[in-house]
N, C-alpha and C positions, 0 to 999 in steps of 0.2 A: 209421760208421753205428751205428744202437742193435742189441743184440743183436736176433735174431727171437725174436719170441714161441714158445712148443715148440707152443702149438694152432694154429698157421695153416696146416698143412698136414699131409698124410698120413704116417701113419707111414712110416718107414723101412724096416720089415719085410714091407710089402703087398709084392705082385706087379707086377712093369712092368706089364702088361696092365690092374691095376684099382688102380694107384698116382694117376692124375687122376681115378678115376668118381667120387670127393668131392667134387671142386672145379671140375669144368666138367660143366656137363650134357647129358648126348646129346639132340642135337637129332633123330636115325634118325627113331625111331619115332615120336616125338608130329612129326615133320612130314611122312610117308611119303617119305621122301628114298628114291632109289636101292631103288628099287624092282624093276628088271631089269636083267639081265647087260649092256645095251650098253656100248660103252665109254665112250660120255658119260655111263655114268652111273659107271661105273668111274673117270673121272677126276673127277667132282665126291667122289667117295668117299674117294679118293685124296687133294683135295685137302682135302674136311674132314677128312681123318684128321691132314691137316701143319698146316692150323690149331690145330684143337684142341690138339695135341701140342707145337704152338709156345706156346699159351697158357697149357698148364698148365706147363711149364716155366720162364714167367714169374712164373706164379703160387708156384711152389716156390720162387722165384730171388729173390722178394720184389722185384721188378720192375714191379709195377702202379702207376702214378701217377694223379691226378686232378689236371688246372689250369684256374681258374676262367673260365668263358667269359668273366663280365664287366669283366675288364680285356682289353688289347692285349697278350695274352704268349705271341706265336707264338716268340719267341726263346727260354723256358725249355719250350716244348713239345718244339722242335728239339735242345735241349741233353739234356732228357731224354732222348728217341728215340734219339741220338747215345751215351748210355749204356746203352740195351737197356731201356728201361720203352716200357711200353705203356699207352694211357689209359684209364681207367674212364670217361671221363664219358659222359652219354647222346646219343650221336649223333643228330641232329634227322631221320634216313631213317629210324629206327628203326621208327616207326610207318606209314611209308608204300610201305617199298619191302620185298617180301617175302623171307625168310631166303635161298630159292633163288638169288634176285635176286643178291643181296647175293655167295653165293658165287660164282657162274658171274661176277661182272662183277669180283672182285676181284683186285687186281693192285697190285705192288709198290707203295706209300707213296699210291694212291689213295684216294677219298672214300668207294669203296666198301668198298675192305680196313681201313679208321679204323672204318666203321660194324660191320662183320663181328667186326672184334676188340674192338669196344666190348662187340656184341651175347655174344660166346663168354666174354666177362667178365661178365658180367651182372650179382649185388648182391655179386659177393665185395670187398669192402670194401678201398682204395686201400694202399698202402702209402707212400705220399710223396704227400702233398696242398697243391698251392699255391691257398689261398683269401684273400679280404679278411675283413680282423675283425670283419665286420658278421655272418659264421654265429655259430650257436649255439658254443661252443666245446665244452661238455659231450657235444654230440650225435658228436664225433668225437673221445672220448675212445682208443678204441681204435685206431687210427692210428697207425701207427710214428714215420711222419714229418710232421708239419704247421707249415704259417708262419703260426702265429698263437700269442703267448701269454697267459694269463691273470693280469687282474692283480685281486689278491684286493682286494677296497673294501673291506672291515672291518679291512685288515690295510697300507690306505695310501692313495698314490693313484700314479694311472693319467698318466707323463707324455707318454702320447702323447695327451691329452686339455689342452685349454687351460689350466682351472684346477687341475689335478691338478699337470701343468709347474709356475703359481704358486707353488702350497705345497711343490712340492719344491724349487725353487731357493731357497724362504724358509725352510725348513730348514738347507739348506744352508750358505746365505748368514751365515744367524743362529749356524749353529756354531762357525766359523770364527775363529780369532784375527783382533784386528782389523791384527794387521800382515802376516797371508793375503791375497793379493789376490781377491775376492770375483769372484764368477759374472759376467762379464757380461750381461745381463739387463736389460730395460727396466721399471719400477716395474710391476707389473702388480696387480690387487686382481679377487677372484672376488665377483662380483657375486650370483652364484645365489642366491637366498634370503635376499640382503643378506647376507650374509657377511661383507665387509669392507668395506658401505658408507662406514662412518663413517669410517675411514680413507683412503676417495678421497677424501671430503671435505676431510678435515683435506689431504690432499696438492693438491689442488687450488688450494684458497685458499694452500699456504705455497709453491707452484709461482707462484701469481699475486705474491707480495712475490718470491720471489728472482728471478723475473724483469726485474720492477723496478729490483733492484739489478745484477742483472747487463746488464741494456741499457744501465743508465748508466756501468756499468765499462766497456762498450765505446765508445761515443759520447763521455766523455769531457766538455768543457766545452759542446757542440756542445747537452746538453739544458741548460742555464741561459741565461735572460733575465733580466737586473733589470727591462728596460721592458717587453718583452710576454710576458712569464710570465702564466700563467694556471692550473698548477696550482699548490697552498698547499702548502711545503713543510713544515707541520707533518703534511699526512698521507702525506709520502714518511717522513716520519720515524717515523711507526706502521706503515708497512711493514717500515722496517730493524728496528723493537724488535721486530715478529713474528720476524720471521729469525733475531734476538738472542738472543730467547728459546728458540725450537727448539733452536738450538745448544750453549745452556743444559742445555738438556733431554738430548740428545745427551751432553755432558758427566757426568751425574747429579749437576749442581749443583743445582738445580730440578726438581719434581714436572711427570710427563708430563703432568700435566691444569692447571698453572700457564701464564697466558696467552692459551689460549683465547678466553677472556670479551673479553682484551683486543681482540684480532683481530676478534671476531663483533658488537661495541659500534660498529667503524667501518669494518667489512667493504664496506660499498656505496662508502664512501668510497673507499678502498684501490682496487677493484675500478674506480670511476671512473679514478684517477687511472692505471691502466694502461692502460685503453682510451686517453683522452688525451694519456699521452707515448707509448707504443707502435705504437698504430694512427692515430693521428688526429696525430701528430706536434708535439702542443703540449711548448709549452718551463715549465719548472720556475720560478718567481718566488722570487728568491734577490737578496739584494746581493751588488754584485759584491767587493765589499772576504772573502764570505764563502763565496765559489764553490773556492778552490784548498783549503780544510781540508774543506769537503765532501767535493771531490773523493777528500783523500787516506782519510775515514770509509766512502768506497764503495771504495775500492783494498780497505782494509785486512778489510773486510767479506764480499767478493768471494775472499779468500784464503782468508777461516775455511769459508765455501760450500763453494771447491774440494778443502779439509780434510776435513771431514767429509761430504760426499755427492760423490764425486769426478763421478758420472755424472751430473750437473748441466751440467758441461763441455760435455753433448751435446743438453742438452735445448731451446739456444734461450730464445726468450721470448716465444714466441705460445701458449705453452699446450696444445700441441694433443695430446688422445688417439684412442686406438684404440678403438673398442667391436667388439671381436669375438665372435661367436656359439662358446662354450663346444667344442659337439661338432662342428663343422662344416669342412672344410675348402677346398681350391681360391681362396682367397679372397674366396668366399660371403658375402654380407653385410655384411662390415667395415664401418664406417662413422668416419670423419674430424671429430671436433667440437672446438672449443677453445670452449664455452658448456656450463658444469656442470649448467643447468638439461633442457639438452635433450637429456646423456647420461641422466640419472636419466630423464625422461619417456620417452625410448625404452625404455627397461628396464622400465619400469614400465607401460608399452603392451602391448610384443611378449610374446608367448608364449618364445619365442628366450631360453634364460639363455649371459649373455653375462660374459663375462672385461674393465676394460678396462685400457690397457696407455700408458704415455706416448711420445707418436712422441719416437722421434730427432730432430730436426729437423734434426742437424748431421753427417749420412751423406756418405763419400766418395762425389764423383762421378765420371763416367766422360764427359767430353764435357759436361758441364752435367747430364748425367742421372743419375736415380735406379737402381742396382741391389740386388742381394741374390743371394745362393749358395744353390743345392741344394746338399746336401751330403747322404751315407747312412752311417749305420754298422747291422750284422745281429749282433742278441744268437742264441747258439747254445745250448741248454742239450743237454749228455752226461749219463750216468750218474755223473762225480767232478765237472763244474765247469761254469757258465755261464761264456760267452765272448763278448765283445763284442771286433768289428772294425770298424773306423771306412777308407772308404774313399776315398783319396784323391783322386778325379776328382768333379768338381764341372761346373755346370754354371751360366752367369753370367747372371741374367735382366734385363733390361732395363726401364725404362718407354718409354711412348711418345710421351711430351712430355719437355720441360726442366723441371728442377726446379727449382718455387717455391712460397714459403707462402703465398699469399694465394688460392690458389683449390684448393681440396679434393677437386678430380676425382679418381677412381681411375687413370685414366689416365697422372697425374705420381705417383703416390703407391703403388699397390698394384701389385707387381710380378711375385703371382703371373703363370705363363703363362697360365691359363684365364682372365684376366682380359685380360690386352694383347692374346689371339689375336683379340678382339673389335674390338679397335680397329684392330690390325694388316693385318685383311680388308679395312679401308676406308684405302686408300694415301691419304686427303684429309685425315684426322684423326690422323696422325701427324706430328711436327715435325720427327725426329731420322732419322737416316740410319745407328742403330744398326741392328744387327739383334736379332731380338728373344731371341739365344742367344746367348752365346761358352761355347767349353771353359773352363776353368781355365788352359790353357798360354798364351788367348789375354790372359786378366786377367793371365798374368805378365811374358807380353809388354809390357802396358802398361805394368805395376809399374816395370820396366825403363825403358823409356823414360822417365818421370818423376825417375828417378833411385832407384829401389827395387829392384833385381833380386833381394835376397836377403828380401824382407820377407815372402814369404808362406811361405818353408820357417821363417825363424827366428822372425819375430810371429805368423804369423795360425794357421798350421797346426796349430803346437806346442798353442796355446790350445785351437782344436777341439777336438783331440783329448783334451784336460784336461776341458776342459768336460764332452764324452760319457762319461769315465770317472764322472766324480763323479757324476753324472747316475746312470746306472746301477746304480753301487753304494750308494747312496743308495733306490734301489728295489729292491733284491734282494729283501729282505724281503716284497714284496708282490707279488711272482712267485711263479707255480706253476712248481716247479722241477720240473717234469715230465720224464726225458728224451725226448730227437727232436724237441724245442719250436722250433722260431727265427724271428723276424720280422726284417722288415728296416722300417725308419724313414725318411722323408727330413725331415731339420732343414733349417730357414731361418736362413741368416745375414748378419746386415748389416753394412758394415765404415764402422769412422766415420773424421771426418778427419782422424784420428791412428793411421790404419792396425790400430784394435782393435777384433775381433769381437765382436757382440754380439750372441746367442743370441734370435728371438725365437718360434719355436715347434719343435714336434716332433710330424711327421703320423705318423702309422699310412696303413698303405697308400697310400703313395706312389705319385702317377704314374707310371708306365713309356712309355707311349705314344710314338711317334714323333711329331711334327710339326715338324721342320726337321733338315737335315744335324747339327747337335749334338747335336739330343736322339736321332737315331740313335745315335751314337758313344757319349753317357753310358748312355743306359739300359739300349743291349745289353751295353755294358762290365758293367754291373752287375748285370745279368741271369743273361750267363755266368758270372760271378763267384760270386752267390752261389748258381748251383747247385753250382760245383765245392768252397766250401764245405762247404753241405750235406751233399750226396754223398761228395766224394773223402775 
């Protein structure tokens, strides 16, 4: 714990007798209490004397907490009380059931001994505060202990914020030797203000040629017709020079802004010819005498892809991004488009500044189905050093359909749990006989069965936990390295099917709540956890 302040409490040299009349206020007189010798009034006398005596004791002992009503966090209420704090916050009888009340009916861990001891605390200010980030931070500057910290904007950005994350893993990413292996992280571009429209752009349209190239690395002779082709292979071939040229570029053989022109001259074309071998399943008009040296220009083209943009690997070839709302969490709003026109129009409608972000397409499944990991780590700042702990118990969320690309329901696709508990209430609209939790033990369980038992201590974990540190220390700088400071985070992560995590946000004020036998077991884990952190 942080030292105590020397003004929080009474000097040392008062008298027992007038050692708390600073810091609890007598209630005697301004509320004519015990007013005659009877004994009932003897033992209310008596028993405000053990209140008080009890509180200001707390009060000296720097044992006063506040936890915020509006989350579910009866488990770090119990944790606290379980170490001797008592709570400040304002008990909802306060104004309706009178002090008298309050004492005569109060009795061991009751509603009315919570209200009594809220009331005999009154505004002396909390010493351990657990709130969400949405207070004022400044306004509880004086607070020993609080779970929130401050992240200085003029001196960074903020990654428990969409586009704040962005620009720090593009820092990151951008420092890096290119024989480091780089963040995993999905493309993501901050849209706020236009920011970095121009380069979804640019990704978009060079996501529509390598897809191109790479459908046909997959499929093989399967897209050539000599007789009923129908797309003109002169503009599969302005697709692979876009590719050819990025790669270029990529290289620093050629100027970043060389090419362009070319791309944007026969963009509709291009764009045609994906919708039609892609989606619409037409075949490529090629002689046949000239189909196996094609073939071997898209091997060979397909390698230089996996060379230099490796996370390519996982992007698929339908195109599809994320437009998620910047500040917002639970997964509120996301929205699912693989049409460039109608990300930009949303953006440019809503109010909502939004981040957006390129789907995985190629995510390991579980049963046919889509999941993704809770996962937490709690930065601690002391008086010599911030401390980040990354905690190992995770919790495995589920979709509630089978996974597939052609239909954009949140239901196959968005896995938060505020989102499936929606579909999960109605047994008619789910398809899978998952549940909408597992622990982590029971993902390794599986891991095992597939033939992986050792993959998630030696790939996935290790990674995590690499990832949270750069992460962090990457933001140090933009921390108020205040001591008594510590939040706890819950990251999302998704594991592709090559068993590699890839990072795709970092909430501030993480759900705790119960809603199934799992998320009991994760969140109290985590709960107890990080108050014995804090505290011990």
């Amino acid at each position: 714990m942080v030292h105590v302040e020397e003004n929080r409490c009474c000097d040392q040299s008062d008298e027992d007798e007038n050692k708390y009349s600073r810091v609890i206020p007598n209630h005697r007189s301004s509320l004519n209490l015990f007013s005659t010798k009877s004994s009932i009034e003897r033992n209310l006398s008596d028993k405000y004397d053990k209140y008080s005596d009890f509180v200001a004791q707390k009060i000296t002992s720097n044992l006063i907490c506040h936890v915020d009503n509006y989350m579910e966090l009866e488990t770090i209420r119990k944790a606290l009380r379980k170490r001797g704090f008592i709570e400040a916050n304002n008990h909802p009888w306060h104004s309706i059931v009178p002090f008298r009340t309050l004492l005569e009916k109060a009795d061991q861990n009751n509603e009315y001994e919570k209200a009594l001891l809220s009331f005999l605390v009154g505004k002396y200010p909390p010493d351990y505060m657990f709130i969400t980030p949405t207070y004022d931070y400044d306004k509880y500057d004086q607070v020993r202990v609080l779970s929130m910290l401050k992240f200085n904007k003029t001196d960074g950005f903020n990654f428990g914020q969409k586009d704040g994350l962005c620009h720090i893993i593009d820092r990151i990413n951008w420092n890096l030797d290119r024989n480091v292996p780089r963040i995993n992280y999905p493309r993501s571009y901050d849209l706020i203000d236009g920011k970095e429209l121009f380069e979804f752009h640019k990704d978009y349209r060079l996501t529509v040629a390598t897809s191109i190239v790479l459908f046909m690395r997959e499929k093989g002779t399967k897209c050539y017709s000599p007789k009923h082709g129908t797309i003109k292979l002169r503009v599969i071939d302005f697709a692979c020079h876009g590719v050819d040229t990025r790669i270029k570029q990529e290289e620093g053989l050629i100027s970043p802004r060389t090419g362009l022109d070319i791309l944007e001259i026969v963009w509709g074309q291009i764009y045609q010819a994906y919708v039609d071998l892609i989606k619409n399943g037409k075949k490529i008009k090629i002689a046949k005498e000239d189909i196996p040296e094609y073939v071997e220009k898209i091997k060979c083209l397909t390698d230089e892809i996996y060379h230099y943009w490796p996370s390519r690997k996982y992007d698929g070839y339908f195109n599809i991004w994320l437009l998620k709302p910047a500040w917002t969490g639970q997964g509120h709003g996301i929205i699912l488009s693989d049409n460039e026109n109608d990300i930009l129009e949303k953006v440019k409608r809503q109010k909502t500044k939004y981040v957006v972000q390129k789907y995985v397409e190629c995510p390991m499944l579980v049963h046919d189905t889509k999941f993704d990991l809770r996962q937490y780590f709690l930065i601690m700042i002391d008086d010599t050093h911030l401390r980040c702990f990354s905690h190992w118990i995770c919790s495995v969320k589920f979709a509630s359909e089978k996974y597939i690309l052609t239909d954009f329901s949140e239901r196959i696709h968005i896995t938060n749990s505020c989102v499936q508990q929606k579909f999960r209430n109605n047994k008619n609209e789910i398809e899978t006989d998952l549940p909408i939790l597992w622990s982590i033990n029971q993902l390794i369980e599986y891991f095992g069965s597939i033939g992986q038992p050792t993959v998630w201590d030696t790939q996935i974990y290790p990674v995590i936990k690499s990832v949270i540190l750069s992460i962090v220390e990457e933001s140090v700088s933009s921390i108020d390295l205040k001591p008594g400071r510590f939040e706890l985070f819950g990251n999302d992560w998704i594991i592709t099917s090559d068993y590699k995590p890839y990072l795709l946000e970092v909430n501030r004020c993480p759900g705790l709540s119960y809603f199934s036998p799992v998320s009991k077991i994760v969140c109290g884990t985590i709960m107890e956890d990080l108050i014995k952190g804090t505290i011990e």
